[in-house]
N, C-alpha and C positions, 0 to 999 in steps of 0.2 A: 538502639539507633539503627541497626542495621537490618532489624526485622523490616520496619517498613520501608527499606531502600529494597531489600529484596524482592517486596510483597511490589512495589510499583516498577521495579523491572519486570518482573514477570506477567502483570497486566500488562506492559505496555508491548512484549514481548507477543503474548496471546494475539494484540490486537496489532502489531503489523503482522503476523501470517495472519490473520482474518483479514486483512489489506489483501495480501498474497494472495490468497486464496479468492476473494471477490474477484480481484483481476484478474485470474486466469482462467473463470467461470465464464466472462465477460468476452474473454477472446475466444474462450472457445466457442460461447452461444453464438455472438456477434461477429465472429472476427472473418471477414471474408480477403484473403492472400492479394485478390485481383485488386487493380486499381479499374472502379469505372468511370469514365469520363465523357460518352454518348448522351445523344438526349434521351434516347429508347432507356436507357437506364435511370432514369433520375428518380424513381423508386428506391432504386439499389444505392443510390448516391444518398440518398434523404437517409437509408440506415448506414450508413458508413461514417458519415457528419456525426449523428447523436452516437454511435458507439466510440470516435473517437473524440465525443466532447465527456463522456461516461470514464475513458481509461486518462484522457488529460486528471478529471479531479482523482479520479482514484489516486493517477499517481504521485500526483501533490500530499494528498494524505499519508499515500506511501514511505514519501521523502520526509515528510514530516514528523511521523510514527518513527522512521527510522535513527533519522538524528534523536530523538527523544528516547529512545530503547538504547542505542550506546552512551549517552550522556548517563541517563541513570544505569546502566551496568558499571560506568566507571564510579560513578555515584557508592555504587553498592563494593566496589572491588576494593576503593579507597578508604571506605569505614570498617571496612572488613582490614583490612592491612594494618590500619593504624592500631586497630583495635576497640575503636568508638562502640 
């Protein structure tokens, strides 16, 4: 029983840092410090929109991968304890 409680922590474990790591690919490529707000900008404005509509899902996923990665660790620490 615990085999496969460990085998789906550790997938889900791989795939929030694959979250992790998309996100911070994202800020790095996209992530510009400045806030622009000019009309001369509105270029600059149009990438700032879609890289902060890109880090909104990611970090939905994030949050989500995450609660799912400690729910199944306790998953796996509690079958492991009992002895299941």
């Amino acid at each position: 029983m615990i085999v496969p409680l460990l085998a789906t922590f550790c997938l889900l474990l791989i795939a929030t840092l694959g979250v992790a790591a998309v996100r911070a690919l994202i800020v790095r490529s996209k992530g510009d410090d400045c806030l622009h707000l000019l009309d001369s900008d509105a270029p600059l404005i149009a990438k700032q929109k879609t890289a902060a509509r890109r880090l909104e899902i990611v970090d939905a996923w994030g949050k989500t991968l995450t609660i799912l990665t400690i729910l199944s660790g306790i998953a796996s620490y509690s079958a492991w304890w009992l002895g299941a």
